[in-house]
N, C-alpha and C positions, 0 to 999 in steps of 0.2 A: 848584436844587441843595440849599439849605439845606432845603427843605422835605421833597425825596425822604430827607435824611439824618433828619430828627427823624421819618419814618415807619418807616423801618428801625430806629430808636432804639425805638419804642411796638410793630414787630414782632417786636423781638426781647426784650419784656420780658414779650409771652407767652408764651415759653415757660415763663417762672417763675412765671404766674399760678396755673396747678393746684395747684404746689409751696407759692404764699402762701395756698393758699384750705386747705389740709390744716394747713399752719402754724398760720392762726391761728383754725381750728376745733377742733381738736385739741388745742393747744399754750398758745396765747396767750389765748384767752378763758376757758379752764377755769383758767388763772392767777390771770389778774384777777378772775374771778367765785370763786374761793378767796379771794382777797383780801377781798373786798366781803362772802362770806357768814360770814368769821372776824369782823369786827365786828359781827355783827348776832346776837340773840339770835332764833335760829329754827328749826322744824323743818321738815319732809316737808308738813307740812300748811296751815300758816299762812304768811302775810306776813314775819312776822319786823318783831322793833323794833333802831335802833340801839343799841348799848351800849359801842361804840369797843374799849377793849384788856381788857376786863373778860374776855371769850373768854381771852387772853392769860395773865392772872394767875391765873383759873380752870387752864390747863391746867397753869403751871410751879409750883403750889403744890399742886397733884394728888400725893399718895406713889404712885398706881397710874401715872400717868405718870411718874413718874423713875426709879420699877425699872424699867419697859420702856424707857425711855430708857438706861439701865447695861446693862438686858441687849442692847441693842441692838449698842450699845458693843463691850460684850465680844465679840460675836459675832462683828461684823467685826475686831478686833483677833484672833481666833482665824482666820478662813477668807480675809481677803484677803491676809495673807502667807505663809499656808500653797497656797495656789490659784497665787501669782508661784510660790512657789519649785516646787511641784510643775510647775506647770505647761513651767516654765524646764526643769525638772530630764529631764523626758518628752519634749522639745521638742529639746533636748542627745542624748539619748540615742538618739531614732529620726532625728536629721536624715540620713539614709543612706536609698539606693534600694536597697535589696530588697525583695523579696516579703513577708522577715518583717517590715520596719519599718513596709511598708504596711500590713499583715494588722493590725499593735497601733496604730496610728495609730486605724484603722478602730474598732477595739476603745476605745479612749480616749474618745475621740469619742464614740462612739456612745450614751452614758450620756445627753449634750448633748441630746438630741434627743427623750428620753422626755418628760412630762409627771410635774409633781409628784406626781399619785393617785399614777402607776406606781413612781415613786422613793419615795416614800415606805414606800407598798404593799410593796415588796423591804425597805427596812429594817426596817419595823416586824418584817418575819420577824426580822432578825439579832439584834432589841435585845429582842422579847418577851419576861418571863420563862416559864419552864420549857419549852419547846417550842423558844427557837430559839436561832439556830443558836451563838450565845455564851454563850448558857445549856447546851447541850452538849458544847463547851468546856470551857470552866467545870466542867461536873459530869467532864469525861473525868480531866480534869486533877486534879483535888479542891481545886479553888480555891471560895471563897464567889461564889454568886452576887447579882450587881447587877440591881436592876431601872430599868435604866437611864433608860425613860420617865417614870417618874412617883419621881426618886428627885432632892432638890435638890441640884446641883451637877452632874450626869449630864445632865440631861435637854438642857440646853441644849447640851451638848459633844454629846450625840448627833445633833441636830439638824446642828450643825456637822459632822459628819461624815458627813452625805448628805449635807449641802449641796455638800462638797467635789468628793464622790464624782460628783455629777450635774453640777457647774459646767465640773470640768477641763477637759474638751475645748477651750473658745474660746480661754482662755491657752494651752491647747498648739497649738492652732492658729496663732494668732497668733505666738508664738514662733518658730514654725517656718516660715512667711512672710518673717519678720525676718530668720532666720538662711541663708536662701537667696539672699537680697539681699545677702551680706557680701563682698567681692572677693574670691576666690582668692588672687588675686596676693598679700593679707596673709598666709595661711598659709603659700602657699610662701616667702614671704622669712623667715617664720618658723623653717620646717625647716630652711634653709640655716644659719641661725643657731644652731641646734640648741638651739631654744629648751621649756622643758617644759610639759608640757598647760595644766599650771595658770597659765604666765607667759600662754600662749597665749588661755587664758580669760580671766583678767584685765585684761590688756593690748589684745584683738584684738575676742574673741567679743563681753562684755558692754558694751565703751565704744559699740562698731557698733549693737547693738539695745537703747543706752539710752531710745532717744525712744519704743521698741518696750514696754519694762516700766514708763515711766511711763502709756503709753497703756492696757496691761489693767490697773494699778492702780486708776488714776481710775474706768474700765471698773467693774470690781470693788468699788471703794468704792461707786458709785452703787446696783450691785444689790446689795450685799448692806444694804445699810440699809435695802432694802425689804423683806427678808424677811419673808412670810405663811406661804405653802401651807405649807410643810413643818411649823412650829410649831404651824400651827392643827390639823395630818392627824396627825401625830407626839404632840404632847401636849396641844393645845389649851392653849397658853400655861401648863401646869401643873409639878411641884404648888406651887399657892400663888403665881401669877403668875413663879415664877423664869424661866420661858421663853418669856413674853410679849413679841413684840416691840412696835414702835410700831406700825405698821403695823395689828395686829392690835388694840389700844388705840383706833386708830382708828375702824376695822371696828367695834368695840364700842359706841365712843359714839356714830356716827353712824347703827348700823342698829340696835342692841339699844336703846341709851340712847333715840334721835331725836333726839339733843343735836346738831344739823346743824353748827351754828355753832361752836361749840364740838369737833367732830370736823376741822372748818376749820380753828380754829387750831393744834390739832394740828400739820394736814398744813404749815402755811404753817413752823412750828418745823422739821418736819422735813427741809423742802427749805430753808430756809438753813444745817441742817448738815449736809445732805450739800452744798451749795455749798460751804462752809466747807474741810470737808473734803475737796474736789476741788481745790480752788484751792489750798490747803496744799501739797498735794504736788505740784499743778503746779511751784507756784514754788518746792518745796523742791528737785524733780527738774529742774527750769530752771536753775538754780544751778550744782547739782553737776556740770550737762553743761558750763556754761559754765566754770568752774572747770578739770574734765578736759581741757578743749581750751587 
């Protein structure tokens, strides 16, 4: 008996085998071998020598790493709470079954699902100077025009605003998942109470799909601190690195430079602050649920 059980126990931990072998091919070894290539002074070509955290103090005493570290920053301080609240906000507004909520649902979304050439490729029409389409604006209107791309302070809010533009869909999706899981039963006790939209929100909608807007935040902060494509198609980190992300920083010392090791530690910097940053608001948005309850 005990032996048929500890074979049931080994058959049924295949099924998790495929799942551990993508894990820690995928996952886990490009980790550690991130680890291991951040202390070593090495490129594409050679062996590479130890040199322990010298990678380390090389990248955080870099000036070109710490603007693209701020502009990083900024970027997601501009598009992950603008992404919840839009997202929330489209999410609120089409949760209804009609034809028309479906039809802009579809529409929302569907930005999601392009590829960044193609997003991009559509903005750069809107933000080009003289030809597009804010630049026609602009001249209709008789207001001065921006060139938004390659203009410091601009360039990176432009960025930011495809970003938005092309992300929405999954917060609105996700929202809206959440919001269909909420019981009935609370609104109508709500009505009887004759209670108003906003106590309704307040009180009903957002307490029910808190665990829902901590989930595409974390979501959110993860991608957006990875931001490339669009930077690099948009302005190629310009003018004068203002819209250089890290990511792209990366890309540079690792493929242009050949500074392998040193593109390493980089990456290893960068994933413990988006760690940082995830867990932050875990625990800040762990808190505040437990608090509301």
């Amino acid at each position: 008996m005990a032996e048929s059980y500890r074979r049931s126990q080994w058959s049924h931990g295949l099924f998790i085998l495929p799942y551990l072998l993508v894990f820690v091919a995928l996952l886990a070894f490009p980790l550690f071998w991130g680890i291991w290539l951040s202390l070593h002074k090495v490129d594409l070509f050679g062996p590479g020598r130890f040199v322990g955290i010298t990678n380390y103090v090389r990248v955080l005493g870099d000036p070109v790493f710490l603007q693209a570290l701020r502009n990083t920053v900024i970027f997601v301080l501009f598009s992950v709470p603008s992404l919840v609240a839009l997202g929330l906000f489209l999410a609120l507004a089409l949760n209804r079954t009609t034809r028309t909520t479906s039809f802009f649902r579809g529409l929302f979304f569907s930005s999601s699902v392009l590829s960044v050439t193609i997003v991009t490729l559509i903005w750069r029409f809107v933000f080009i100077p003289g030809d597009g389409l804010l630049s026609v604006l602009f001249e209709q209107t008789g207001l001065e025009q921006i060139n938004f791309l390659s203009t410091k302070g601009w360039s990176l809010f432009s960025v930011g605003v495809a970003t938005v533009w092309w992300c929405v869909g999954l917060p609105m999706m996700l929202f809206l998942a959440a919001l269909q899981q909420v019981p009935q039963d609370l609104y109508e006790a709500a009505a009887l109470d004759n209670a108003s939209p906003r106590r309704v929100l307040t009180r009903i909608t957002l307490p029910s799909i808190a665990r829902t807007i901590m989930l595409v935040t974390i979501i959110q902060i993860v991608m957006q601190f990875q931001l490339f494509g669009q930077a690099q198609q948009m302005t190629n980190g310009g003018p004068n690195g203002s819209s250089r992300p890290l990511v792209m920083y990366i890309y540079e010392v690792g493929f242009i430079r050949w500074d392998v090791g040193r593109a390493a530690a980089a990456s290893q910097v960068l994933f413990l602050i988006i760690l940082i940053a995830a867990m932050a608001q875990y625990v800040v948005s762990t808190r505040k649920t437990e608090a509301g309850a």
